[in-house]
Backbone bond lengths (Angstrom), bond angles and torsions (degrees), N, CA, C in turn:
res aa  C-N    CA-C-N  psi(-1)  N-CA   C-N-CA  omega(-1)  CA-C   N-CA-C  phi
1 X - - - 1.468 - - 1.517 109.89 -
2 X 1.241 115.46 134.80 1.381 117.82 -173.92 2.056 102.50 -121.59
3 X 1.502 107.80 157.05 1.384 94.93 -159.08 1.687 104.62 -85.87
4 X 1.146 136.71 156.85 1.387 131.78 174.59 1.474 129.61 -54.95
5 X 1.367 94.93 -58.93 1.289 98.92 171.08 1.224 121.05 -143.14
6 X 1.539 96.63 146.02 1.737 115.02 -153.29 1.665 104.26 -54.88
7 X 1.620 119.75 151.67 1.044 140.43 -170.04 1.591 110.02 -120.28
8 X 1.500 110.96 -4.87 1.905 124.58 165.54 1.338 126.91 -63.91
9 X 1.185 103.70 124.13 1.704 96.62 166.76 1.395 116.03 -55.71
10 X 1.529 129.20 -172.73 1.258 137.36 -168.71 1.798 99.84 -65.97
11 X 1.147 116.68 -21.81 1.817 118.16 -164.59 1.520 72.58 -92.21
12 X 1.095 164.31 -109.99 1.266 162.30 -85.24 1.477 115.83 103.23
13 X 1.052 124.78 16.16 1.569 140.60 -148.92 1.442 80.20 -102.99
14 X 1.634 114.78 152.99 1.571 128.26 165.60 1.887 101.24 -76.32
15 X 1.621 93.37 145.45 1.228 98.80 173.89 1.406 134.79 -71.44
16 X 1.388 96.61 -28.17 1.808 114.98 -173.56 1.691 98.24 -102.99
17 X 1.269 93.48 146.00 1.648 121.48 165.26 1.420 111.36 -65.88
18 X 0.872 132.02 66.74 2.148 117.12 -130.55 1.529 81.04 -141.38
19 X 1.363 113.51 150.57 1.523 137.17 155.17 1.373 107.13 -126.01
20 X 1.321 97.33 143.05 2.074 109.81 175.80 1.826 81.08 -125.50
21 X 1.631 82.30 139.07 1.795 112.33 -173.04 2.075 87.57 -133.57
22 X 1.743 95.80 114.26 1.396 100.25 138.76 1.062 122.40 -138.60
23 X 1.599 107.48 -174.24 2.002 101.66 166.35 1.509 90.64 -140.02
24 X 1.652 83.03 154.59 1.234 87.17 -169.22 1.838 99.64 -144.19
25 X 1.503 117.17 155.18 1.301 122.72 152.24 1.925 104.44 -137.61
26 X 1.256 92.51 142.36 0.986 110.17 -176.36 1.466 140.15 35.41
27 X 0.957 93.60 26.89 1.936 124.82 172.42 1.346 130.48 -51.44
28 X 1.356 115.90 12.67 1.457 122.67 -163.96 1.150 112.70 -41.07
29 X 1.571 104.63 -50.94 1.608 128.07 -152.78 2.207 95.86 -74.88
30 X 1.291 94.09 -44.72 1.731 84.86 -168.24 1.320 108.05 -104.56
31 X 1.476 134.52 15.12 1.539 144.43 179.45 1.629 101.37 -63.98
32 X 1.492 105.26 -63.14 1.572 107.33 -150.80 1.771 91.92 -71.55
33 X 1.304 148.05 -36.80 1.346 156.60 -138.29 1.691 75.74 -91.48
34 X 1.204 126.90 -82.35 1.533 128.45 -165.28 1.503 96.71 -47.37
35 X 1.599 140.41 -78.86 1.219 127.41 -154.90 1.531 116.70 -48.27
36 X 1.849 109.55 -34.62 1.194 114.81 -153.60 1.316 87.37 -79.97
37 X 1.065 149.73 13.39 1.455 135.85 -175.92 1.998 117.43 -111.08
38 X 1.723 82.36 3.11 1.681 102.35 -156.78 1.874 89.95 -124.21
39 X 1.063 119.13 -22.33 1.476 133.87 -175.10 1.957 106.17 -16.96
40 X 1.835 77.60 -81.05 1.718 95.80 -171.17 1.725 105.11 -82.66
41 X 1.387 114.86 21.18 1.624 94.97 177.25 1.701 96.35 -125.60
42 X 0.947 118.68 5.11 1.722 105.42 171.16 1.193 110.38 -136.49
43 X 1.571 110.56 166.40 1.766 105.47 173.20 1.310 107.04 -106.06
44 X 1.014 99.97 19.30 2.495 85.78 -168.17 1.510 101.37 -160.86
45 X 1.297 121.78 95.40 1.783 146.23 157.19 1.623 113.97 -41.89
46 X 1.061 131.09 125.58 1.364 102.38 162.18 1.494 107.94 -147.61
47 X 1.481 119.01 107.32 1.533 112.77 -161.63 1.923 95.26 -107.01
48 X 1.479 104.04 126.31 1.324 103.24 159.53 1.157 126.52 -93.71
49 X 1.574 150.25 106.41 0.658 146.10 -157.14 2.166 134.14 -92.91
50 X 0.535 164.24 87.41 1.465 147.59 -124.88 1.664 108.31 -113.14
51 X 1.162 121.47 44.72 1.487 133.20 -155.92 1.363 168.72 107.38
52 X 1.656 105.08 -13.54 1.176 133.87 -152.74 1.562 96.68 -39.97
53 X 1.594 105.26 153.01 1.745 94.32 -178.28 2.030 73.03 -122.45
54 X 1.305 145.45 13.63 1.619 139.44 -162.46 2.154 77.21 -110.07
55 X 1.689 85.10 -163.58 1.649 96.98 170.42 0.921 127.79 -94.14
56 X 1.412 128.46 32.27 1.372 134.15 -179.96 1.186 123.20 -56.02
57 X 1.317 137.02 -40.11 1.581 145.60 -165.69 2.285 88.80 -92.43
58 X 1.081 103.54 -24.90 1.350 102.98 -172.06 2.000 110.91 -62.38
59 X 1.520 86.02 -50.32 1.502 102.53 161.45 0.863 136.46 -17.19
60 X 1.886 90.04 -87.04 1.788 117.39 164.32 1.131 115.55 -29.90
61 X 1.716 120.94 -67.46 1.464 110.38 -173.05 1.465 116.75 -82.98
62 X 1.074 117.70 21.42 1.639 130.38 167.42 1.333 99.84 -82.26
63 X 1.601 132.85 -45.82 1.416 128.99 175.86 1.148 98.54 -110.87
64 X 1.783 140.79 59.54 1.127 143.18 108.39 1.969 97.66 96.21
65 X 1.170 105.82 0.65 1.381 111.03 -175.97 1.955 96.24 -59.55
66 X 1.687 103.14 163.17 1.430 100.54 -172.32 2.051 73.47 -113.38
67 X 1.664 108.25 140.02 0.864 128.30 175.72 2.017 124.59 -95.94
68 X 1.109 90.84 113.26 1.690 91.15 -171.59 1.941 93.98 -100.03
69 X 1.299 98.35 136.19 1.329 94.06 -173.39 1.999 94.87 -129.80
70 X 1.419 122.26 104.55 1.351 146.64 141.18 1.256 121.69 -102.19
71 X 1.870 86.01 160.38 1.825 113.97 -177.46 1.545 89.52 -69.48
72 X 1.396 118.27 148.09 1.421 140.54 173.89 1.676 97.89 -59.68
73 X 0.943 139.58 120.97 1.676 160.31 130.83 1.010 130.48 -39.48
74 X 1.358 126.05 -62.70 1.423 166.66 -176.93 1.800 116.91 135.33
75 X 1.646 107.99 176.33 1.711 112.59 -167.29 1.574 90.86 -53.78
76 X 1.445 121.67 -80.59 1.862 103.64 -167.34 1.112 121.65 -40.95
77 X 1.118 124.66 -57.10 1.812 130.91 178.70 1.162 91.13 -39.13
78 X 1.532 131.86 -94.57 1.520 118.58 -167.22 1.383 130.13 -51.95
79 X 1.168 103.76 0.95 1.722 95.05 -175.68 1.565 107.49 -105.20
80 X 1.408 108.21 -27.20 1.803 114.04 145.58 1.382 124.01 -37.07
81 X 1.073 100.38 -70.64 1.675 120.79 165.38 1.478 109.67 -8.23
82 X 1.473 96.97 -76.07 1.393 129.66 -175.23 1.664 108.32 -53.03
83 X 1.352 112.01 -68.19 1.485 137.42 167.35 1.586 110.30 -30.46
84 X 1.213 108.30 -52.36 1.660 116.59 170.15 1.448 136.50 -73.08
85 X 1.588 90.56 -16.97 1.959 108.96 -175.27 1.606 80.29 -75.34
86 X 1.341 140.61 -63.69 0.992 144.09 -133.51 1.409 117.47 -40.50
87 X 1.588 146.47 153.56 1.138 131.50 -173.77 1.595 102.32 -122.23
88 X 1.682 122.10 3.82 1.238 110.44 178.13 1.205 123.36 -104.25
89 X 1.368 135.43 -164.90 1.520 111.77 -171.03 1.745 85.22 -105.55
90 X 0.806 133.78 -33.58 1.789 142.25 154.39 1.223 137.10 -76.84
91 X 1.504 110.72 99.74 1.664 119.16 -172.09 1.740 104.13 -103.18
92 X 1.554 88.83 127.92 1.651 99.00 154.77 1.312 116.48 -99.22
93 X 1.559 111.10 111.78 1.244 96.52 176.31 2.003 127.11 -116.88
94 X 1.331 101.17 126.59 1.318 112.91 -162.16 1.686 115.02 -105.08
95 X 1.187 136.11 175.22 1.320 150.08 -153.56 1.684 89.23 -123.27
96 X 1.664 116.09 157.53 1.635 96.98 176.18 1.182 117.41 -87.50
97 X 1.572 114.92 -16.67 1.587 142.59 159.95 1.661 103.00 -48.72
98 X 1.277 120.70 27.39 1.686 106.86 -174.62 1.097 93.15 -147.22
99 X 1.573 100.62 154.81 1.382 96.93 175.31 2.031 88.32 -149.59
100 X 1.552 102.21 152.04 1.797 102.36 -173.32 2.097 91.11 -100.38
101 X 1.358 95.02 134.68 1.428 114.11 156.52 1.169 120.05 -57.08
102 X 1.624 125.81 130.23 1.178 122.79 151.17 1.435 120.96 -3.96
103 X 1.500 124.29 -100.23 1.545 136.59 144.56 1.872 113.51 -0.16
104 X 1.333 114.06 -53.18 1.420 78.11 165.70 1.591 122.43 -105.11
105 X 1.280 116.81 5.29 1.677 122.97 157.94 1.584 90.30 -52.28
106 X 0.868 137.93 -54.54 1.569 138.83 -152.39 1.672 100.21 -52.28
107 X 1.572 94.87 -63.64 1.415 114.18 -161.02 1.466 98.23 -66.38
108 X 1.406 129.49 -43.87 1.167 119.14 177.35 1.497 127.43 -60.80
109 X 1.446 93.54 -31.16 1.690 86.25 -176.73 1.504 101.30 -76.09
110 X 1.126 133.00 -19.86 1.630 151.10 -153.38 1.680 97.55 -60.88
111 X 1.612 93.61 -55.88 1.462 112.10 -171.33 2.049 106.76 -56.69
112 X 1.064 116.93 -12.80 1.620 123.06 -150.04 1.795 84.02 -105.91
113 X 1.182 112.26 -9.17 1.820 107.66 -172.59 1.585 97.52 -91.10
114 X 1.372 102.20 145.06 1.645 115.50 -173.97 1.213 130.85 41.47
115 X 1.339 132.35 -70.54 1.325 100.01 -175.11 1.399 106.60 -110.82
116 X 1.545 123.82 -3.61 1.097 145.01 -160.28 1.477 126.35 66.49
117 X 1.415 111.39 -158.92 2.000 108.14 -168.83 1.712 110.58 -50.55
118 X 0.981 108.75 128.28 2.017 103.02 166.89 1.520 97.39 -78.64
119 X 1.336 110.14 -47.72 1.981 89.25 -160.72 1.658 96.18 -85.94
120 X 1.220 106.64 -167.48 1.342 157.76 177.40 1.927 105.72 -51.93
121 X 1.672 80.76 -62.61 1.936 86.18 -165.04 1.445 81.75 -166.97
122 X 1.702 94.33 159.02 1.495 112.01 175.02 1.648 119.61 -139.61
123 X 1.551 105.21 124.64 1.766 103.56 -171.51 1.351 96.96 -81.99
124 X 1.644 109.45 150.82 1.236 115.76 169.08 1.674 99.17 -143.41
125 X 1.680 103.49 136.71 1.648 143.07 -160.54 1.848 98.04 -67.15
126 X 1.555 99.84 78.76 1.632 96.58 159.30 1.599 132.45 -59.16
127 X 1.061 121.81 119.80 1.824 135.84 170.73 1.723 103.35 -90.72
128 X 1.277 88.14 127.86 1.765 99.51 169.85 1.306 118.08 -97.00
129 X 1.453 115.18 155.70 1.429 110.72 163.52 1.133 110.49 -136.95
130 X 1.580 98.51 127.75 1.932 117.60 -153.69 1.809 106.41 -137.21
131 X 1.700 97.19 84.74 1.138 85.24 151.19 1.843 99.27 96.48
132 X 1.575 115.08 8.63 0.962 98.11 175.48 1.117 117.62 135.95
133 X 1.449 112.92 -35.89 1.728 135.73 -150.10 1.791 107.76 -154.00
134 X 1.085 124.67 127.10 1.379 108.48 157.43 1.181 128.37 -73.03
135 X 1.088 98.15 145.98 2.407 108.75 -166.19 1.614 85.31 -96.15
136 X 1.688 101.42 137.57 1.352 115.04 -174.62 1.640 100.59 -129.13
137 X 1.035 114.07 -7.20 1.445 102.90 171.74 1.474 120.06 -133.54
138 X 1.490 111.74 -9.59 2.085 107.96 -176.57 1.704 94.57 -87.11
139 X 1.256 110.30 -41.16 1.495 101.27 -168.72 1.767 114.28 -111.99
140 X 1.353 103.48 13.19 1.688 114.59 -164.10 1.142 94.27 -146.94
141 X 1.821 99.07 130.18 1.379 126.48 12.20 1.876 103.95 -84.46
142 X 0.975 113.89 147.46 1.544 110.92 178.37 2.157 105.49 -125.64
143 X 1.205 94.17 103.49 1.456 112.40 -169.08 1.701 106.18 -59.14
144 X 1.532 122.16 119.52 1.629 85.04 -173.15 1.527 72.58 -142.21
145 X 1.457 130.14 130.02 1.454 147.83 134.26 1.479 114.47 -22.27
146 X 1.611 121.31 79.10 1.011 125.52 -177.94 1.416 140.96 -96.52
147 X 1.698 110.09 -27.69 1.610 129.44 -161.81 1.445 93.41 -135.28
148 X 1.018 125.58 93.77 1.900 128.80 147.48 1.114 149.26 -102.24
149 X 1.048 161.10 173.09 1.469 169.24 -169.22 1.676 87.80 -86.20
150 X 1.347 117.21 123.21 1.322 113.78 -157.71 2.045 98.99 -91.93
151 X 1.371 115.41 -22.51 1.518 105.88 165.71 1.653 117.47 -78.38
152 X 1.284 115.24 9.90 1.607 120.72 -176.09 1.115 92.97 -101.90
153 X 1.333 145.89 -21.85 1.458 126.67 -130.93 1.736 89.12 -143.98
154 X 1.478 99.23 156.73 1.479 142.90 -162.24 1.353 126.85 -150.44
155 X 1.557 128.80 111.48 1.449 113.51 179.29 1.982 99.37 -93.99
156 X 1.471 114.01 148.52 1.667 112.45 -148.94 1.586 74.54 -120.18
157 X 1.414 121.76 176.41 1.325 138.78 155.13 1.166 106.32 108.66
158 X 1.641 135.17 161.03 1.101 150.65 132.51 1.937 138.56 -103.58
159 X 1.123 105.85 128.76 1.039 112.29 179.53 1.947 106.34 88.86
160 X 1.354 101.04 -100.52 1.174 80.19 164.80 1.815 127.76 -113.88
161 X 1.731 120.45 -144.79 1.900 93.87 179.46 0.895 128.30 86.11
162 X 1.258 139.39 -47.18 1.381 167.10 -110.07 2.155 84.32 -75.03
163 X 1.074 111.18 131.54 1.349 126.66 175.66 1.246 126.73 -144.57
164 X 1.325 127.70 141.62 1.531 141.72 -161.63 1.059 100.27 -97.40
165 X 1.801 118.32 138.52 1.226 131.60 -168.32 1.829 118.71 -130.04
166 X 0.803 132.23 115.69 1.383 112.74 -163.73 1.352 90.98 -116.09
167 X 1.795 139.38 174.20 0.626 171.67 -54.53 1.245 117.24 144.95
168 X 1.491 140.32 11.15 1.230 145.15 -170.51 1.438 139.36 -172.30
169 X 1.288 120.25 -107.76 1.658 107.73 164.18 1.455 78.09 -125.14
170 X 1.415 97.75 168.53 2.083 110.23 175.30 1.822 90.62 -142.46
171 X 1.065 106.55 137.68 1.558 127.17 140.30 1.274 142.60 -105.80
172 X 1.851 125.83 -179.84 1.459 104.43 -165.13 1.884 88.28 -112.12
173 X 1.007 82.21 174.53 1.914 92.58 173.18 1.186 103.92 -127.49
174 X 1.052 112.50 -173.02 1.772 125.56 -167.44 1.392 105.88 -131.12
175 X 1.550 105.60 129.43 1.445 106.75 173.06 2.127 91.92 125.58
176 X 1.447 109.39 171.02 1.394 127.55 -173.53 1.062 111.18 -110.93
177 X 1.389 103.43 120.62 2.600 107.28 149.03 1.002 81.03 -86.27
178 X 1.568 99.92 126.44 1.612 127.50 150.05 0.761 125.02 -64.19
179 X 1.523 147.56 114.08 1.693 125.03 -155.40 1.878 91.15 -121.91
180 X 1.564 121.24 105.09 1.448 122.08 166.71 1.791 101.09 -80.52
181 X 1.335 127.52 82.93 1.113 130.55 -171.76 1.776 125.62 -79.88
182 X 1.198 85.66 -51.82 1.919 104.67 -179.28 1.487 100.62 -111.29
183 X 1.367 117.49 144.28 1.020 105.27 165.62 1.657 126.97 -117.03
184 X 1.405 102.12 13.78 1.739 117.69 167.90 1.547 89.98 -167.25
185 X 1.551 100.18 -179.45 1.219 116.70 -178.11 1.702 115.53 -61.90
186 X 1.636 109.68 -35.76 1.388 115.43 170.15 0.900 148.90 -59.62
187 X 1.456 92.21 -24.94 1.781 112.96 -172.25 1.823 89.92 -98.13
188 X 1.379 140.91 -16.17 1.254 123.52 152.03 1.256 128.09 -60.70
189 X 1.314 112.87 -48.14 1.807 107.87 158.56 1.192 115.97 -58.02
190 X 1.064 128.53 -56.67 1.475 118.52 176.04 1.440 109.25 -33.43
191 X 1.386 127.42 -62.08 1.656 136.08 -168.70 1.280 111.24 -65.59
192 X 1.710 109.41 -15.65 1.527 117.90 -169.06 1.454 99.98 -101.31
193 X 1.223 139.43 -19.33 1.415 139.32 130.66 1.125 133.71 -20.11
194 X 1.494 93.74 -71.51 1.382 110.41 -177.40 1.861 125.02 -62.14
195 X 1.098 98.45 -30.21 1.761 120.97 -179.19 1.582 92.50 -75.77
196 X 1.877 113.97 -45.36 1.757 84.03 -161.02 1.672 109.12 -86.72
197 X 1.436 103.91 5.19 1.816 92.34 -175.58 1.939 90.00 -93.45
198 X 1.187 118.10 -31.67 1.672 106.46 155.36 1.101 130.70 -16.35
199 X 2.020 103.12 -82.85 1.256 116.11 174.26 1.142 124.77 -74.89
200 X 1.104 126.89 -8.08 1.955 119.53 161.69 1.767 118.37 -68.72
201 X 1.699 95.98 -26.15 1.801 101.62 163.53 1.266 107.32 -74.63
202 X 0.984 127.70 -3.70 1.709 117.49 -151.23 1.497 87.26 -120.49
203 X 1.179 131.31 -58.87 1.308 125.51 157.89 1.450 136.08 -41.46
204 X 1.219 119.93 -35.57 1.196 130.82 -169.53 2.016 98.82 -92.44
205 X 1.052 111.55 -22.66 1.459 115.18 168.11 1.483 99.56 -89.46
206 X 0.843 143.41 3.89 1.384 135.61 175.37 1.738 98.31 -106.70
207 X 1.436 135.31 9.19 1.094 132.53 -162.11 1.373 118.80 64.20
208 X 1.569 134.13 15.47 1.217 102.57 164.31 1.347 113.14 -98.33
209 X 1.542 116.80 158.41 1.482 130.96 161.54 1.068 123.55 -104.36
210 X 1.493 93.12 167.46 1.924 94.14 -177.76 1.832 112.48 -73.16
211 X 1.113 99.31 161.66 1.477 109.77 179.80 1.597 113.78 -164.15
212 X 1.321 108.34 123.13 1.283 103.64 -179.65 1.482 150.38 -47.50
213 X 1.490 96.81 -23.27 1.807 108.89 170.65 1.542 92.08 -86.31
214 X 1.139 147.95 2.87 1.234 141.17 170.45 1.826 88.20 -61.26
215 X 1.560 90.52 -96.51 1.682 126.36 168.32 1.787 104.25 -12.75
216 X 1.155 108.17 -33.29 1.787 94.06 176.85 1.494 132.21 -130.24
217 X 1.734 91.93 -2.37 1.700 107.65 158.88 2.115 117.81 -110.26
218 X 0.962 106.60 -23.83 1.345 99.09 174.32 1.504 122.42 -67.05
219 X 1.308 136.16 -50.30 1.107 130.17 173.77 1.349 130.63 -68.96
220 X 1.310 121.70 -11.30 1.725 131.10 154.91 1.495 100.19 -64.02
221 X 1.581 106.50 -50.15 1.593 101.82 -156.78 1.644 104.75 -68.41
222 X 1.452 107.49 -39.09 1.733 95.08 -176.59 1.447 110.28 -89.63
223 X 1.457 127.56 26.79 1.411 120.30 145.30 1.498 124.33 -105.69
224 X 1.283 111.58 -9.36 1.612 116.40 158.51 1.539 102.72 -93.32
225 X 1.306 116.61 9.49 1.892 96.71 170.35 1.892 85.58 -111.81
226 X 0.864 142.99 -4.94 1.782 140.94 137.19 1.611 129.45 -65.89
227 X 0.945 95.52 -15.54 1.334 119.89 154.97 1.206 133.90 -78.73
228 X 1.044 128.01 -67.12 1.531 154.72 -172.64 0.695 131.70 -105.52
229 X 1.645 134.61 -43.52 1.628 140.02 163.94 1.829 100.16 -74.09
230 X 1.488 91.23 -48.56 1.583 72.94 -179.26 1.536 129.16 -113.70
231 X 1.354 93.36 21.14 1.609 89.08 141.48 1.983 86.35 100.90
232 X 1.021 121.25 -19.99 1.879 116.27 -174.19 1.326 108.82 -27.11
233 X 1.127 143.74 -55.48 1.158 139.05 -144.97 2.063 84.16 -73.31
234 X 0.531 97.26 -58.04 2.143 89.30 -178.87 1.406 99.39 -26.30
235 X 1.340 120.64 -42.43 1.687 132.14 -170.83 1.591 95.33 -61.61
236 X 1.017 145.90 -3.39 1.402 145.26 -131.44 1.522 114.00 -29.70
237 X 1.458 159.20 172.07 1.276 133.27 -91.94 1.460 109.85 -73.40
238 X 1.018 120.92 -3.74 1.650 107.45 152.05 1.659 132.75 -62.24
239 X 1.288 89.21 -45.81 1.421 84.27 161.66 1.710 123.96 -62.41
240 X 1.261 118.58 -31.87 1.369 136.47 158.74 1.490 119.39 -34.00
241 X 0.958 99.54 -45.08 2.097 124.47 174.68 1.055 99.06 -84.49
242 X 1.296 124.88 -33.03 2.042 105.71 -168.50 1.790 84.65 -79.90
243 X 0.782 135.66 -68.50 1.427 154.77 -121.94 2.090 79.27 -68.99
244 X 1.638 98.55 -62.31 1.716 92.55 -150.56 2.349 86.96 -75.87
245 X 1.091 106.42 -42.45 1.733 79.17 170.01 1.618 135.32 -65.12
246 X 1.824 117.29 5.32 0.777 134.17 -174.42 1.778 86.49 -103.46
247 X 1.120 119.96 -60.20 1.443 93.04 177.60 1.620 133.30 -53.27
248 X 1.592 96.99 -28.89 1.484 98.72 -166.66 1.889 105.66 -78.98
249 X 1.663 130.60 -28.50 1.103 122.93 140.54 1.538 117.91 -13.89
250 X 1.314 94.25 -83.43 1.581 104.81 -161.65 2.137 109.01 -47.23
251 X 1.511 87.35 -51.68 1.797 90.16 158.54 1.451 134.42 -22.54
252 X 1.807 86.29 -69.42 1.503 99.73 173.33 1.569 123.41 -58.92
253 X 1.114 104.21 -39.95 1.870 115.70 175.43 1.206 88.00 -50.84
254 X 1.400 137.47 -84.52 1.410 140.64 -173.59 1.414 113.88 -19.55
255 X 1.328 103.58 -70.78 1.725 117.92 170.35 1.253 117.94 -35.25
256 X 0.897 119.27 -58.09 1.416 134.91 169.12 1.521 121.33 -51.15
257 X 1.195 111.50 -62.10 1.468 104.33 158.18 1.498 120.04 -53.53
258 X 1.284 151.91 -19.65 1.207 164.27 165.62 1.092 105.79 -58.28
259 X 1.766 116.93 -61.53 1.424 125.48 -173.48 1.682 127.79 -46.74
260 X 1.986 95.50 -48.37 1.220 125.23 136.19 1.296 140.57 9.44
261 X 1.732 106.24 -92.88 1.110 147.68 -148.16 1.768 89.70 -74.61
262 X 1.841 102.91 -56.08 1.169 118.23 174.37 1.706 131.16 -40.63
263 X 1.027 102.34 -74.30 1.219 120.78 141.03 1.563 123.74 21.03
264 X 1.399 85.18 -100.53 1.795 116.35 160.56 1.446 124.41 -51.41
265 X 1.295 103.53 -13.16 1.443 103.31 -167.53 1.462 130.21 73.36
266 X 1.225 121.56 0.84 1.554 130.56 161.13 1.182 132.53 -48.87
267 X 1.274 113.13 94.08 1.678 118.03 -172.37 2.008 106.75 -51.18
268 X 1.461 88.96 132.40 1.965 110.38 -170.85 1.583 95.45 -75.88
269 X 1.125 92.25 134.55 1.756 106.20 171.78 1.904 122.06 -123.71
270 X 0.441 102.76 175.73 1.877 105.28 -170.94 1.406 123.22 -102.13
């Protein structure tokens, strides 16, 4: 996706003082779609990379990005990383799975006219595309803290979660991150795997344990709150798929803590 309309001053120069921060492994396929959408609105790239063995770093310096290449940490650690390479006093920071809309190139550059940003940081309303169709009501609008004043700001969490923290007031902008997230039904289980043996470490270091009304009321309950609180069934059988792989996540987290628990030898409680 390329943006509609140009965001250059009369020289061709980007308008904003702006840095874009990602990380990436093995991103070949969704690198060039995300940068190229960021091209004409910033002056300073900065991809950290944690290995890629595909063309990912090839990319990067195809759109002039400066390439930081580290061992994986975890999501905050690297997205610090990233956050800190930066050379502007304003980082957008994006996923390589993202790509910015026309509409909010607009708004962003908008903010860079006269006196520039008033707040702190500004969230902008990611849209997914799942399967074919964009989902407008299980995962949208999805508020995500994206563009900050790069000495205000902090990505917080371990393992998985990982969330941006700024230091001040934040507002929203106008316009969509496109989020190309999954790219079939498999590769969501796969990711939905991968997240719940995460969060069962991440939980289980936080002191929680397994417990059986966990294991046989949580994963009904957070597919009727995809359902119902947020509206899935409008998604119609997509939303159907978010809802029952959103339960089976939450399952697996469970499972996982069980597996765990076992393990160790920790007598199971109820």
């Amino acid at each position: 996706m390329t943006i509609e309309r140009p965001v250059t001053d009369a020289a061709g120069r980007a308008r904003c003082l702006l840095s874009v921060a990602v990380i990436t492994r093995d991103e070949e396929a969704n690198l060039a779609r995300c940068l190229d959408s960021v091209k004409t609105l910033v002056t300073d790239i900065v991809v950290v990379d944690s290995g890629s063995r595909d063309g990912t770093v090839a990319v990067a310096e195809r759109f002039g990005a400066r390439c930081v290449v580290a061992a994986w940490r975890g999501y905050a650690a690297q997205k610090n990383l990233a956050l800190e390479s930066c050379r502007e006093p304003w980082v957008l920071c994006l996923d390589a799975d993202e790509v910015v809309s026309a509409q909010l190139a607009l708004s962003i550059a908008a903010l860079f006219e006269g006196d520039g940003p008033a707040a702190a940081g500004y969230e902008v309303s990611r849209r997914t595309w799942y399967l074919g169709d964009w989902i407008r009501h299980t995962w949208y609008p999805d508020w995500k803290l994206r563009l900050v004043r790069r000495d205000a700001a902090r990505w917080r969490g371990e393992f998985v979660h990982e969330r941006l923290e700024v230091g001040g007031p934040s507002a929203r902008l106008a316009g969509d991150l496109l989020h190309y997230s999954y790219r079939d039904l498999a590769h969501h289980l796969e990711k939905s795997m991968t997240y719940a043996e995460a969060s069962a470490r991440a939980a289980e270091a936080r002191g929680v344990r397994f417990r059986v009304w966990r294991l046989l009321l949580l994963p009904p309950g957070a597919a009727l709150r995809q359902l119902v609180l947020r509206q899935g069934w409008r998604d119609g059988w997509r939303g159907w798929i978010i809802a029952g792989v959103t339960a089976f996540g939450v399952f697996a987290r469970e499972a996982f803590l069980l597996e765990r628990a076992k393990g160790s030898g920790l007598r199971l409680h109820m």
